[in-house]
C-alpha positions, -999 to 999 in steps of 0.1 A, spaced: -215 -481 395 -200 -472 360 -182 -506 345 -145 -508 351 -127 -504 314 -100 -526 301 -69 -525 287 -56 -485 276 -80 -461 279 -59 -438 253 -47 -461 227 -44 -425 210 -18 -412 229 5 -440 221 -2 -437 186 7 -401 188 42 -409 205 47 -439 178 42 -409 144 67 -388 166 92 -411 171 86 -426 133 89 -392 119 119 -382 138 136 -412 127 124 -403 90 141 -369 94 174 -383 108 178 -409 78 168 -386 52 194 -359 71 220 -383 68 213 -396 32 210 -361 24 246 -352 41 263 -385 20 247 -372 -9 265 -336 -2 298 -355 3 294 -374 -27 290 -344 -50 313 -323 -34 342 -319 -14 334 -311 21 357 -295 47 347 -287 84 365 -262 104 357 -257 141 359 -222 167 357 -211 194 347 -176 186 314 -168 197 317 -132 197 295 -109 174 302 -108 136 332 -139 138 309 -165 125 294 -139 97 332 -128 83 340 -167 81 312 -173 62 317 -143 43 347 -162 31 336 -196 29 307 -184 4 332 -166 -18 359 -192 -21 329 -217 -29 318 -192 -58 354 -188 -69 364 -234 -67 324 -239 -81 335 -216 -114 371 -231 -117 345 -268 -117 357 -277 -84 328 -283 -62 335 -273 -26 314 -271 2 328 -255 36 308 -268 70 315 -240 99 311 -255 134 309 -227 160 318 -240 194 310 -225 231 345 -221 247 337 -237 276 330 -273 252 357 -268 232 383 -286 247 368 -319 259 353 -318 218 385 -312 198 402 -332 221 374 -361 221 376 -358 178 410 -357 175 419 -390 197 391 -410 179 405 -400 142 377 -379 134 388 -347 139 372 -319 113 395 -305 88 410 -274 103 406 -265 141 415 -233 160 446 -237 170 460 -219 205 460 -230 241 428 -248 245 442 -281 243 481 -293 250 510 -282 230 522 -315 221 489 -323 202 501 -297 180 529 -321 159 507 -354 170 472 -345 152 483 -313 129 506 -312 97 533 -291 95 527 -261 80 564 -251 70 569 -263 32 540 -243 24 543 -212 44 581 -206 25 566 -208 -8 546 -171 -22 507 -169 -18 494 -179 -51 462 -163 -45 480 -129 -43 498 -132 -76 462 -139 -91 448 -113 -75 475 -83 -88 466 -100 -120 430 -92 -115 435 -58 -102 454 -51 -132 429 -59 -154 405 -39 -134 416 -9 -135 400 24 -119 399 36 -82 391 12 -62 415 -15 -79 445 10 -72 438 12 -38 448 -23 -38 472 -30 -61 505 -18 -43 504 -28 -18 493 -61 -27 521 -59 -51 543 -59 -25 537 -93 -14 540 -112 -50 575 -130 -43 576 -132 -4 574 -162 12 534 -168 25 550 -161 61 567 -134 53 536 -112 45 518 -114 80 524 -83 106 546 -106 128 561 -132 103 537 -157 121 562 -160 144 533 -166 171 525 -197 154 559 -211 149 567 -241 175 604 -237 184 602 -272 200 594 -290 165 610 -262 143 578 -262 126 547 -236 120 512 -256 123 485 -227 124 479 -198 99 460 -165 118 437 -141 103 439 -117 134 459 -98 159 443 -83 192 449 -54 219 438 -46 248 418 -8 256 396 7 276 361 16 264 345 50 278 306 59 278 316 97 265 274 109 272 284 94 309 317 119 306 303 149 294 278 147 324 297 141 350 329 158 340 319 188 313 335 171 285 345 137 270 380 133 267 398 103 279 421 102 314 458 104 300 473 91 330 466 70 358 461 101 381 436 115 359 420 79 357 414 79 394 403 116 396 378 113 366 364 80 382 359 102 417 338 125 400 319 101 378 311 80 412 300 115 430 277 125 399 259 90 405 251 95 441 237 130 437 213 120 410 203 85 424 223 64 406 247 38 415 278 43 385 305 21 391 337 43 375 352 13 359 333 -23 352 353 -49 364 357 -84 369 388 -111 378 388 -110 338 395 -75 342 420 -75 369 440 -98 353 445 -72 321 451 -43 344 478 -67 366 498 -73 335 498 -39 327 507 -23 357 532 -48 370 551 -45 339 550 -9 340 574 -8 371 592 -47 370 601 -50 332 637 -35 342 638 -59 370 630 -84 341 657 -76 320 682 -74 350 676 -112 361 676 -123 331 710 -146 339 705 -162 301 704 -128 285 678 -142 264 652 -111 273 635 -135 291 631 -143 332 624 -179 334 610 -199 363 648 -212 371 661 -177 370 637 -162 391 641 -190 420 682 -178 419 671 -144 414 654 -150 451 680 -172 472 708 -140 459 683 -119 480 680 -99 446 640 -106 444 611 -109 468 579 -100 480 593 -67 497 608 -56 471 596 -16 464 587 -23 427 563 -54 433 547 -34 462 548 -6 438 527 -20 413 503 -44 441 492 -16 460 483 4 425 464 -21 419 447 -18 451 443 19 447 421 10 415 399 -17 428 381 19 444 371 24 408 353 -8 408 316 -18 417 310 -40 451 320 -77 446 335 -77 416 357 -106 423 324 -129 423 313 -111 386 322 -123 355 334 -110 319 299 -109 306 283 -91 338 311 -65 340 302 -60 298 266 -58 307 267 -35 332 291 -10 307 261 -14 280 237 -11 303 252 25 312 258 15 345 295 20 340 316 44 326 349 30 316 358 -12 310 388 -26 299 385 -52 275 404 -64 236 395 -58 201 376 -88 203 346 -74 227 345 -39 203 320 -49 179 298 -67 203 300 -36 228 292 -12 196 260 -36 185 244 -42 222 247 -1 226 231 4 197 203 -20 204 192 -4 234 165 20 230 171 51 219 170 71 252 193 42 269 219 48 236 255 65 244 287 76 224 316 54 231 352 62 234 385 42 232 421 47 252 451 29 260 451 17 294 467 46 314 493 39 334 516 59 362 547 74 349 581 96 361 559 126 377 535 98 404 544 111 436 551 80 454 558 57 427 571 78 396 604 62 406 598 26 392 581 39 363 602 17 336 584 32 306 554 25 287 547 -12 281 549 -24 248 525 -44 224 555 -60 203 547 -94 217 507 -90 197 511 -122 180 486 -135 150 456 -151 167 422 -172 158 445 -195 135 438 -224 122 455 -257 115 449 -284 90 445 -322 108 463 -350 95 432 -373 93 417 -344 63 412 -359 32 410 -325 15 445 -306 29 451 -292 -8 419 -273 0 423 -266 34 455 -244 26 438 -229 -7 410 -217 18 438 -207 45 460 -190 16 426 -171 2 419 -158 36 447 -147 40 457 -120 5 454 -82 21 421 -73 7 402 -109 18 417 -104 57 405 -69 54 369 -82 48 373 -112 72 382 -86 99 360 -59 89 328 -81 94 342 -98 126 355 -58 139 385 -74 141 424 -60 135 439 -77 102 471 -98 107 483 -93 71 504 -69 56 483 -41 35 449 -49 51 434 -19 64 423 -18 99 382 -4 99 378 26 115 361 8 144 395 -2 149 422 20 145 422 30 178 436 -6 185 465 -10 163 492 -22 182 520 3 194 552 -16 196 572 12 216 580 7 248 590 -22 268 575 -61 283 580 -81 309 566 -92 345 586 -98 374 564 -122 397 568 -154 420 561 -180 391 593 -208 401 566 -232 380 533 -245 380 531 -248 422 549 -210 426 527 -197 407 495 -214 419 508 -197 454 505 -167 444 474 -167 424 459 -180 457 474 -153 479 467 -121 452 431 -126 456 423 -122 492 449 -94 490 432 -75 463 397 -82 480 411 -61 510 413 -91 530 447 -88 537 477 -66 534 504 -62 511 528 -70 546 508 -105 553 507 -110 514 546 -108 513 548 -129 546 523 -158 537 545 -157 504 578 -158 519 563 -187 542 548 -211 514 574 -202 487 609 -218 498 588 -252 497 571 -249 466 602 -232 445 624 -259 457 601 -288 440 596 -265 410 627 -261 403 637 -302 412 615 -312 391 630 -287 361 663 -305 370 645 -338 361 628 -325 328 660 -314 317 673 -347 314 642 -369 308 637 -345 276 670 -350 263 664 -386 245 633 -374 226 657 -341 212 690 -367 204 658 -384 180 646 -356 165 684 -346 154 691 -379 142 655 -380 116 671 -343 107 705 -358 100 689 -388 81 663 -371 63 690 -340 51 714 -370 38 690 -394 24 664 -372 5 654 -378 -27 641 -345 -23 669 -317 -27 646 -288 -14 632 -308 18 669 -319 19 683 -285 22 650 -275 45 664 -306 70 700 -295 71 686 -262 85 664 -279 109 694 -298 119 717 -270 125 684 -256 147 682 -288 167 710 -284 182 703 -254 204 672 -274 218 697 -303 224 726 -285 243 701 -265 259 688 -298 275 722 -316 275 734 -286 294 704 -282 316 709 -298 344 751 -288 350 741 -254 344 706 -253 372 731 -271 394 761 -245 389 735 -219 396 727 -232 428 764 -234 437 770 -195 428 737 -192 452 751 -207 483 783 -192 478 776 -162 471 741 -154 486 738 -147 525 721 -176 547 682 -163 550 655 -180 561 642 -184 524 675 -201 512 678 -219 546 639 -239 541 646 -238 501 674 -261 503 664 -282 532 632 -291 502 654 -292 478 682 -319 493 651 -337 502 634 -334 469 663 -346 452 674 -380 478 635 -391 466 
């Protein structure tokens, strides 16, 4: 019988784990002497994205490596830390960084985390953004001295931009980043993005004998018929049009607001070109506005109609399958923005060579005057004047290095750097006089036309009912007629708290606007400062529309209510609304 042994029988194994875990922490203290080091030397800024999509990350670094080259030779030493971020962590980490103070330098700014963090953790960009672009001046100096070709292709309209304020010289004035609530502007944008559909043209000229787009919604419907048929008589499953909820919601935006934008404009009792939640609630008890009306069913059962286009179960697919599956071939059309182009070009073009295909672009076709059924409600075509300047960036107050921050911000954003930024990322430019790639000219936004979506959204719980109900009805799982009556059942409840507790908000937000005004009125009469001064006096005079909006808030929802029940007939809506309501507001 072989002697029992003692103690480890693999003291080896031990010794192996020990060098691991003594190497590892080797590695992490030299990683972190060697990152003080860094910060020691130079100045370090860290901005964090959440754009993940193909060639982002390489057109930011792009521009971090040249405005390094340009701060090294002026014998500033500057080192730029990108910090990609997956969407989905985003939140819980800027969040997470910028409640424990250590928040990087500049963050994507939009609606990843609440709007109030906005004037809490970010400076205010104004001062600056009224002031010219000094990196544009410079650079018409440069071109100047270049001469030839290539610097005259630049030089004008660059030129053009010298004197105006920094604001003044993107597409939209950066009015998408302004934050009426705070009269301030905290994010800077390099971007703007549309929404088109893609097109497999090899897929077209198969199916269909040629490869030109659908120019109206009729035409969508027929070409996807014939695609569809094609696939079944040569064995092949071809879904007309990848889709996902991602998609549907684009294509419910479009359509709605091809037939309700008049109805938009019409209800609008502000005349502010704009149907608020409290507007549309009225717009319903004055039997003006409900689930029966022709318009919404218009634009719902359209929508139905086109769900025919789309593969089995799309509801349970997501963005990325529905993009796979249009790769892949097995689509022929998908709607997507500017933001998917690039990475739709690239995966098509790494497929192999036999599994390759031509790809189109077109607007999203709609219905117009000569539909049979619903040519009627066609308002006209919807308009892309609300494209606002996106994947901004704003500058924390905890950064030690702001000077820098808005040097980088105001040298990605002269004409000729945003063309590059966007070029790389296949991206639109948000500046004026950067050109658009070719990639991308077929998404330049058209700002004819008209916007705006009539729906159920009386606030947060109104529109959470109808998100909830315009599912199973676009699955087919039930009608437009028990959509509209599980609507009309729900909705008198729900609008009545919504707009209760708007009546609330008017007046619990009224103390925080009388403060603002009065650091306005002290700041405009005590500055030492005679530009900030006059900048506060204007802020001041703004204030005040915030102010007596809220100060009038609540007299004018309840004066609104009053023209209701005089005015509107006794229906079972109005009759449930206000028993909520009167109960909603004893509480």
């Amino acid at each position: 019988m072989a002697a029992k042994k003692s103690g480890n029988a693999f003291p080896w194994v031990n010794l192996i784990g020990f060098s691991i875990l003594a190497l590892c922490y080797v590695a992490a203290l030299f990683n972190v002497f060697r990152m003080k080091q860094e910060q020691a030397d130079a100045a370090v800024i860290r901005i964090v994205h959440w754009q993940l999509e193909l060639g982002v990350r390489d057109g930011l670094a792009e521009m971090i490596t040249q405005f390094e080259a340009k701060k090294a030779a002026e014998g500033v030493e500057v080192k730029i830390i990108q910090i990609p971020m997956p969407e989905n962590a985003y939140q819980q980490y800027v969040t997470t960084q910028m409640i424990g103070q250590t928040a990087p330098d500049m963050i994507q700014v939009g609606d990843k985390f609440p709007r109030e963090f906005l004037g809490r953790y970010f400076l205010p960009l104004s001062e600056v953004l009224q002031l010219p672009n000094p990196y544009i001046a410079e650079r018409v100096a440069e071109l100047e001295g270049i001469g030839g070709e290539t610097a005259a292709q630049w030089l004008e309209p660059t030129r053009k931009l010298v004197s105006l304020p920094w604001k003044d010289t993107f597409t939209d004035g950066l009015n998408s980043q302004y934050n009426e609530e705070v009269q301030e502007y905290f994010g800077v944008g390099f971007s703007q993005f549309t929404i088109r559909m893609f097109y497999n043209k090899d897929l077209f000229r198969a199916a269909l004998g040629h490869d030109r787009p659908p120019r109206t919604y009729q035409e969508l419907l027929e070409f996807g018929e014939k695609i569809r048929a094609y696939g079944e008589a040569n064995g092949r499953e071809i879904a007309p049009i990848a889709s996902s909820k991602y998609q549907m919601g684009i294509f419910q935006n479009n359509f709605m607001a091809s037939v309700t934008s008049d109805l938009f404009r019409d209800l609008d009792l502000s005349m502010d070109a704009w149907c608020v939640p409290d507007e549309i609630t009225i717009a319903m008890l004055a039997g003006k506005w409900s689930p029966a009306d022709p318009q919404h069913k218009a634009g719902s059962e359209l929508l139905l109609e086109l769900t025919q286009q789309f593969p089995r179960g799309f509801m349970s697919l997501g963005r990325m399958d529905a993009g796979f599956s249009f790769v892949q071939g097995n689509s022929a059309m998908i709607t997507s923005g500017s933001w998917d182009a690039k990475s739709f070009f690239k995966n098509i073009e790494d497929q192999p060579e036999d599994q390759r295909f031509d790809v189109g672009i077109f607007k999203v076709p709609l219905i117009d005057e000569t539909h049979p059924e619903y040519g009627q409600y066609f308002d006209g075509r919807v308009s892309e004047a609300n494209t606002g300047t996106g994947f901004a960036f704003g500058i924390t107050r905890n950064s030690k290095q702001v000077d820098l921050c808005t040097e980088f911000l105001q040298f990605c954003t002269s004409p000729e750097n945003n063309t590059v930024v966007n070029e790389i990322a296949g991206w639109i430019p948000a500046v004026r006089g950067a050109e658009t790639s070719e990639l991308l000219r077929a998404f330049e936004p058209d700002f004819t036309g008209y916007w705006g979506i009539m729906n159920f959204n009386t606030g947060p719980r109104g529109l959470l009912l109808q998100t909830q109900l315009f599912w199973p009805y676009i699955s087919g799982e039930i009608d437009y007629a028990e959509f509209s009556r599980r609507v009309m059942l729900d909705l008198p409840a729900e609008s009545a708290i919504d707009y209760s507790r708007l009546y609330h908000e008017q007046k619990e937000a009224v103390p925080n606007r009388r403060a603002r005004r009065a650091a306005y009125l002290a700041s405009s009469t005590l500055s030492a400062d005679p530009q900030k001064g006059i900048r506060d006096e204007l802020k001041l005079l703004r204030s005040w529309d915030t102010l007596v909006n809220y100060e009038l808030g609540q007299p004018r929802m309840r004066r609104q209510l009053d023209l209701a029940r005089e005015t509107g007939s006794e229906t079972e809506f109005s009759k449930d609304f206000y028993t909520q309501y009167d109960r909603e507001m004893q509480e």
